[in-house]
C-alpha positions in Angstrom: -22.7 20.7 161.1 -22.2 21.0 157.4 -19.9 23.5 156.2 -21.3 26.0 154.1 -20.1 26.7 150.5 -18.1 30.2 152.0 -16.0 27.5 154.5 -15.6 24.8 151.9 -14.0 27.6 149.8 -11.5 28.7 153.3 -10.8 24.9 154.4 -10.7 22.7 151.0 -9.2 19.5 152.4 -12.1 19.9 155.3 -9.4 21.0 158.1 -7.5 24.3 158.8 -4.0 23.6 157.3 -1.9 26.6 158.5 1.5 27.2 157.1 4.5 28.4 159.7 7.8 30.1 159.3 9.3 27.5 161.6 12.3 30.0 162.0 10.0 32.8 163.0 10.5 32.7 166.7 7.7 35.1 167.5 5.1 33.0 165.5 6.4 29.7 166.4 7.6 27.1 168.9 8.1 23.8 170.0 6.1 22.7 172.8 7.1 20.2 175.5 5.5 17.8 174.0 6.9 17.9 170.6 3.6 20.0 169.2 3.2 22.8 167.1 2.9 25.8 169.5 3.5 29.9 169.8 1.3 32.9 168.2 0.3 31.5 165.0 -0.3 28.1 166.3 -3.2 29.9 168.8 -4.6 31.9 165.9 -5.1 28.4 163.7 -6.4 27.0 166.5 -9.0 29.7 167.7 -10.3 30.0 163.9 -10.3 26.2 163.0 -12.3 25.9 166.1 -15.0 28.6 164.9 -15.5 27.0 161.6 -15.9 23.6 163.7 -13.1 22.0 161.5 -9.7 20.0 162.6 -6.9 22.4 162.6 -3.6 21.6 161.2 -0.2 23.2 161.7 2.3 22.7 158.6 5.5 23.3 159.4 8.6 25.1 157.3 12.2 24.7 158.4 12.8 28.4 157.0 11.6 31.2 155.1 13.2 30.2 151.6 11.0 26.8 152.3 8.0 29.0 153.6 7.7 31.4 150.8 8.5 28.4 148.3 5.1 27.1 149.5 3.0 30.1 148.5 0.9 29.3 145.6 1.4 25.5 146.0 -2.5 25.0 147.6 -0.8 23.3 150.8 -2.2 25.6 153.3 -5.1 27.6 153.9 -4.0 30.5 155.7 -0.6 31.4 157.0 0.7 34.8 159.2 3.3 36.4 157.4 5.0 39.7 157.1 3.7 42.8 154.8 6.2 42.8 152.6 6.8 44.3 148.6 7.6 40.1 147.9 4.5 38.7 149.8 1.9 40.9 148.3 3.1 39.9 144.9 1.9 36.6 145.9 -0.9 36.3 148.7 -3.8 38.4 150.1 -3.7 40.1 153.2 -6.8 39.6 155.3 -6.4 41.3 158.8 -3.3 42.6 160.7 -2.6 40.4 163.6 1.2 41.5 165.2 3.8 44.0 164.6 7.1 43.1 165.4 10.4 45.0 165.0 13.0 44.5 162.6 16.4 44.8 163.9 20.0 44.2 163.2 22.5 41.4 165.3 26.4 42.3 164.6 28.9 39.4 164.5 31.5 39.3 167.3 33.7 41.9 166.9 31.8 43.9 164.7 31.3 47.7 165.8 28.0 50.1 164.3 26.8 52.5 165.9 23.1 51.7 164.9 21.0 50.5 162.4 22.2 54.1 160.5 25.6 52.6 160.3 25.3 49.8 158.4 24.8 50.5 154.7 28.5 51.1 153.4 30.8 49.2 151.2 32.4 46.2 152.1 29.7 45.4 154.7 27.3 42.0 154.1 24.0 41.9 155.8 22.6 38.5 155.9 18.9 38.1 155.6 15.9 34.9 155.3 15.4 35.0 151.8 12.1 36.0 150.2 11.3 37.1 154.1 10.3 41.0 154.6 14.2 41.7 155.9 15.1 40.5 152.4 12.0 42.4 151.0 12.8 45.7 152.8 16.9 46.2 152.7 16.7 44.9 149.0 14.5 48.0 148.1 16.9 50.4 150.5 20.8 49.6 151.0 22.8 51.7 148.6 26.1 50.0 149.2 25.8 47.1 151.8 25.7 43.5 150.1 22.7 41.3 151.1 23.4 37.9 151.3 20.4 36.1 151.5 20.4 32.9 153.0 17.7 29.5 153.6 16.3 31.5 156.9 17.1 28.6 159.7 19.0 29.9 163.1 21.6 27.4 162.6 23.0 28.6 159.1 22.5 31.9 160.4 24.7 31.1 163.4 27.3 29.7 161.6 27.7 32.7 159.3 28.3 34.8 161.8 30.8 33.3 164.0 32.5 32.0 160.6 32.6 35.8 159.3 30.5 35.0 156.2 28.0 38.0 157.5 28.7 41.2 159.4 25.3 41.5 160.8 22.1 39.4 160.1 18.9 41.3 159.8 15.5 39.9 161.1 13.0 40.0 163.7 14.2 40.9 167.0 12.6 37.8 168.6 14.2 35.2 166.6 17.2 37.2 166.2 17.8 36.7 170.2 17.3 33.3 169.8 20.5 33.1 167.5 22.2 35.9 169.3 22.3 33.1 172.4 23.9 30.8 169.7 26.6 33.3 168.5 28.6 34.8 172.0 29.8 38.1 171.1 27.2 39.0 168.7 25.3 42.7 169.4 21.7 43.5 168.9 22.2 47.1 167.3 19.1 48.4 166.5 15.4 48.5 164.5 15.2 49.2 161.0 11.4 48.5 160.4 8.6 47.2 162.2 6.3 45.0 160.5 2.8 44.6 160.8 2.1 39.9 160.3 -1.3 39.5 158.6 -3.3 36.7 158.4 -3.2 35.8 154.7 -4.2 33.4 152.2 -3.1 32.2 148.4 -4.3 35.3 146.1 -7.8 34.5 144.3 -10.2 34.0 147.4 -13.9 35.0 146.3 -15.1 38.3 148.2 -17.6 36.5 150.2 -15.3 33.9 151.7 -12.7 36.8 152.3 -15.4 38.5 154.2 -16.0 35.4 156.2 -12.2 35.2 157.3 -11.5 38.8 158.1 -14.7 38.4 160.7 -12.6 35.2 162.0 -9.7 37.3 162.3 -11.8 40.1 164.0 -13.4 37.8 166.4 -10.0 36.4 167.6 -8.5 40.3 168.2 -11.5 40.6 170.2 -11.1 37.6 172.0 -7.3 38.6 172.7 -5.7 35.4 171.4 -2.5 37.6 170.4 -2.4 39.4 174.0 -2.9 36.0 175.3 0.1 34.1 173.7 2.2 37.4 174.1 1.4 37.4 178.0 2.5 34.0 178.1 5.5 34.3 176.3 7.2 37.2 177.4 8.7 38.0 173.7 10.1 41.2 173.2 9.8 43.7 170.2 6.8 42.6 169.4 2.7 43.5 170.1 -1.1 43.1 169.1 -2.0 44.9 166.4 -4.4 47.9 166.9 -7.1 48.7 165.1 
């Protein structure tokens, strides 16, 4: 089947190419298999599949990386976070996920909730460029960010090492590191954000219309209730209407 002029415009290289937070343990995992897998991957799939097109996942080891890529033209779509930063630099299309923001204390570090947090001498890690970043930056009065390349590893290591008091992301991936980091505390949500399917700003209005009926078909299909049923990931849910 020939693509029409509307699809050319959504998958230029002739294949879905979609960008991934590789650090974003809600959207993304690593299957068995080596393979791109998790929430996002499913989405890509289910749409690439509709436009009767190759899908392509391009992975990013962290948010700095990630964000970096916005505005490059090497993907097509991506799901990311509605955030002050993104929308400076991409178009939301349709709300997909919420997940919930939270806090994860190093060892031996005492708050009594996410409340607690924003006073002097206290540094909050955070992705950079991610919507923890984008949030807190707009919010803390007296806490220090520290904004780091967003992988679980350097995020680790900061907190057993000191360099952080608390790291601030989504609660999903943030349980992922808290495994890494014995000690460390879970202390509380300080946002939830709503993950849109989104592409590089500029998209004509009919091809925009043409995704966000994509995006509707695959809410009503249930790919997001799907992947989360399978999972079993916590803080997080389909969007609603």
């Amino acid at each position: 089947m020939t693509p029409t002029t509307t699809e050319q415009e959504i998958v230029p290289a002739g294949k879905l190419r979609l960008g991934i937070n590789g650090s974003n343990a809600t959207l993304y995992a690593r299957a068995a298999d080596g393979s791109a897998s998790g929430i996002a991957v499913d989405l890509g799939t289910f749409i690439a599949g509709e436009l009767g097109v190759p899908f392509e996942a391009l992975v990013y080891p962290g948010a700095a990386a990630y964000t970096a890529s916005f505005g490059t033209g090497e993907w097509d779509i991506i799901v990311t976070g509605r955030n002050p930063l993104a929308a400076q630099r991409v178009d939301f299309i349709g709300d997909v996920i919420l997940i919930d923001y939270v806090y994860l204390a190093a060892p031996g570090r005492s708050f009594a909730g996410p409340d607690d947090v924003d006073r002097a001498g206290v540094k909050i890690g955070v992705p950079r460029n991610a919507s923890a970043d984008a949030f807190l930056s707009e919010r803390l009065k007296a806490a220090e960010l520290v904004r780091l390349p967003g992988d679980m590893a350097t995020a680790a290591d900061m907190l057993r090492e000191g360099g952080i008091d608390l790291y601030a992301s989504g609660g999903d991936s943030l349980q992922h590191i808290a495994n890494r980091v014995p000690g460390s505390k879970i202390i509380g949500t300080f946002e939830t954000v709503a993950f849109a399917i989104s592409t590089a700003k500029g998209m004509s209005p009919t091809a925009r219309a043409r995704l966000t009926q994509l995006v509707n078909d695959a809410r009503s299909a249930g790919i997001v209730e799907k992947a989360l049923a399978q999972s079993g990931r916590q803080g997080v849910r389909a969007a609603s209407d």
